[in-house]
N, C-alpha and C positions, 0 to 999 in steps of 0.2 A: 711437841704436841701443840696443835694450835686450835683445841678446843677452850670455848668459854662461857659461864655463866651468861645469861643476859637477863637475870635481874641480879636486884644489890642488896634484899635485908636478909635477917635472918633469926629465926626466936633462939632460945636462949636453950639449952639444952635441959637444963633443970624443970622448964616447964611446958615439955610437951608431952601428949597425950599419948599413952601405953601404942596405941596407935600409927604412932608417925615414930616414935622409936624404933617400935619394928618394919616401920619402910624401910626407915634411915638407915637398919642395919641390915635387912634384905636388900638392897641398893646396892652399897658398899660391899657386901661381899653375897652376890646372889644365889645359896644354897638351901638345900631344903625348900625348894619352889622352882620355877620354870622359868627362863627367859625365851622371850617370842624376839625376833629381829625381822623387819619387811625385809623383802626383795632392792627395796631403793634404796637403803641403808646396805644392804651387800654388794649392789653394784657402786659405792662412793670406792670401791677397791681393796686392793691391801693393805691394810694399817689404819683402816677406818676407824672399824670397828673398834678397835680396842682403844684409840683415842677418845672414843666417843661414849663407852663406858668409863672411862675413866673421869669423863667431865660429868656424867652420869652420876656415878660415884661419890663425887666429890659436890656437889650442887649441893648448894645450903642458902641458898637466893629465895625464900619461903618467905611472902607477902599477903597480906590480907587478899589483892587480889588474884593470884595465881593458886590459894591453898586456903577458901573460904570457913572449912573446916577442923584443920590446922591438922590435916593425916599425912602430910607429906608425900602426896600420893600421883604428884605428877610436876612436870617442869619442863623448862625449855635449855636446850646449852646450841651453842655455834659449832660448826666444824667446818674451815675452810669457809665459808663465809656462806655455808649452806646452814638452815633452820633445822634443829631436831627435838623431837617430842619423844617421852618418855612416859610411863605411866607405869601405876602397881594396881591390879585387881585383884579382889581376895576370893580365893572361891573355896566349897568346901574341901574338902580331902579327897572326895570320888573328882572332883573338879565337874559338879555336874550343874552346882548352883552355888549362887554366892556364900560366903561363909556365913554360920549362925552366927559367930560371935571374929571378926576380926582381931580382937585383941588378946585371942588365946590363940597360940601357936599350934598345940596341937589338934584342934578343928580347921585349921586354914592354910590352904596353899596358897602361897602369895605367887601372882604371873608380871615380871617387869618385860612392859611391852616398848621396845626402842624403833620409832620409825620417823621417815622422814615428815616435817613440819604437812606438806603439801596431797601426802596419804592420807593424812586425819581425816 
């Protein structure tokens, strides 16, 4: 695999907010919500993808500047020495508007959007 973080801190798991928990574990294993992937991220090939989820996954590089809010809610990781961006949006359960409450699971569909750096 030759994805990687490109940043270096990371909080402490005891002290994050109801919030970034449930990024963190929608992330890592993304069910009960939606994954969106662009078109430039399918065309990096066969085995992209799942490298790229995986660095995804595993990303715990959460900085006052990349996560001003502390919700875990978006990042960058490398692949092949291409940029990618990631993000989680919470919408409601129809997915028609944002959620009421984010930090209740069952009002919120979480959407992790994986695409390339250069899409955004």
């Amino acid at each position: 695999m030759n994805a990687k973080s490109t940043t270096h801190a990371s909080k402490a798991s005891d002290t994050l907010s109801p919030i970034a928990r449930l990024n963190d574990a929608f992330r890592q294993m993304p069910v009960d919500g939606r994954l969106a992937v662009t078109a430039g991220v399918i065309a990096l090939g066969k085995g992209a993808l799942a490298d790229i989820l995986q660095a995804v996954a595993c990303f715990d590089a959460f900085t006052p500047d990349n996560d001003p809010y502390g919700e875990h809610d978006f990042g960058a990781v490398e692949w092949n020495g291409t940029r990618i961006f990631w993000k989680i949006d919470c919408y409601d359960r129809a997915m028609r508007f944002g959620s009421p409450d984010p930090a209740d699971p069952s009002v919120t569909t979480r959407v992790l959007t994986v695409m390339l750096a250069d899409e955004y």
